[in-house]
N, C-alpha and C positions, 0 to 999 in steps of 0.2 A: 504494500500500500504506500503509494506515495505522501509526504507531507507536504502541507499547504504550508506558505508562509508569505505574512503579510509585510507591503513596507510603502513607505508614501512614493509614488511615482516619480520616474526620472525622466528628462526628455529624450531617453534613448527609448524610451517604453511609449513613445506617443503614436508611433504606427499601429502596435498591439490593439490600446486602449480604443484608437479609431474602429478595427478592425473588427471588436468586441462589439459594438455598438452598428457597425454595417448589417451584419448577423439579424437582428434584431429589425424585422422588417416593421411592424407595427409602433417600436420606438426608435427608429432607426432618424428620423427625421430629416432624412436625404444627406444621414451621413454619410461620406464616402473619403475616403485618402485618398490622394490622388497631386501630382504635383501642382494642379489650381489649386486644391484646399486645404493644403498644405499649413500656408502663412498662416491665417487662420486659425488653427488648430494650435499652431506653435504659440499665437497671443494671445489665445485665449490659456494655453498651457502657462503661461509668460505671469500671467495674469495672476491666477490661480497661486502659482508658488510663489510670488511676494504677499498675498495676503494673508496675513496672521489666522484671519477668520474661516479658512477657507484648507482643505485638507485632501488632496485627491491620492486612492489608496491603489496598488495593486494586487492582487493575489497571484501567486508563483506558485512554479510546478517545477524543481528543477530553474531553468531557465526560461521556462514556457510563460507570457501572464495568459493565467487563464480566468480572470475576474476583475471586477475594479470598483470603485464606488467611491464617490466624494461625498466630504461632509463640512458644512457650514456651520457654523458657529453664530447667534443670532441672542443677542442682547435685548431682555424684555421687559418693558413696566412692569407688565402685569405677573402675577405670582411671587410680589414682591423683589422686583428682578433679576426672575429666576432666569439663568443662561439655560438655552435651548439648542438644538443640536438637530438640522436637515440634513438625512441622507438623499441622494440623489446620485442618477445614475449607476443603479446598479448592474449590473451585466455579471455573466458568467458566460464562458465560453458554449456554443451552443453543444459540444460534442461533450461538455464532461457536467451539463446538468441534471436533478437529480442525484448526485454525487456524495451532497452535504457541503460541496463548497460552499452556499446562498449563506446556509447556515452559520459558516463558520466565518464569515464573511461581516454578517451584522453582530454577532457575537464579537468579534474585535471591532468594529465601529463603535456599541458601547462600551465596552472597554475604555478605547480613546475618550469618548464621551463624557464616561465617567469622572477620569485623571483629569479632565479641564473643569470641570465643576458642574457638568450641565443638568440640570434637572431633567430633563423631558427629551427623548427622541421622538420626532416627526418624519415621515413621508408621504408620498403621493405614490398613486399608483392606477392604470388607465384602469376602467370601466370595465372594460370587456376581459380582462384579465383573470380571472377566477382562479388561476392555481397559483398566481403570484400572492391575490390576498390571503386563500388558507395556508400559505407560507408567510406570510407574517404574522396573522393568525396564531398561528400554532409558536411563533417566537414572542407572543405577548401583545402585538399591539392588538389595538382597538379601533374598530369603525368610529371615529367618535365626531369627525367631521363632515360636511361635504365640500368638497373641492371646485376652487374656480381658475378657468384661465383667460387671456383675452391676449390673442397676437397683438403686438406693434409693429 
């Protein structure tokens, strides 16, 4: 059995991380690598690892990333303010899901979560997705919202 191991992403892993996310035809949202979208990807990568607030992780296999998922960090009035914690962007490679990587995945996301002080994990997750919620489901969270978006 191989082991997973987690570490916050480097930009030699930014082709992977794209690649995780092409997979993923319903969240994919015309992600694609490619030498156009390139730049892009690298400023928003760029971006990402100068903010304090802001945490994007890998999951490894060997040398393989086979998972990934950032986490925000979000300062709040309310709950006396309580620091709160957005994962986003979860992916798992499409060929080693079912695995237990997802699992082991938000398991160290709280973790991290934890160690910064945060009260409360949050995510979002599309509608139509049914085996993504009783997988988070079954790791604790709760339906407790409903969710809005609006393009710019």
């Amino acid at each position: 059995m191989s082991v997973i191991e987690f570490r916050e992403a480097r930009a030699e892993d930014l082709e992977a991380i794209i690649r995780l996310h092409e997979e993923d035809e319903l969240g994919a949202h015309g992600d694609m690598w490619s030498p156009e979208t390139r730049p892009a990807y690298e400023a928003a990568f760029a971006a990402i690892a100068k903010s304090p607030e802001n945490m994007l992780f890998v999951a490894v296999d060997g040398d393989e990333v086979v998972g990934t998922f950032q986490l925000t960090f979000i300062p709040n009035l309310t709950g006396r303010g309580a620091l709160r914690v957005k994962v986003e962007s979860v992916k798992v490679k499409a060929a080693r899901r079912s695995g237990g990587i997802g699992a082991k995945m938000m398991t160290h996301a709280e973790s991290v979560a934890r160690s910064r002080g945060a009260a409360a994990m949050e995510l979002t997750s599309n509608k139509v997705r049914k085996d993504a919620h009783r997988f988070y489901e079954r790791l604790g969270f709760a339906r407790s919202h409903e969710g809005f978006k609006k393009k710019l």
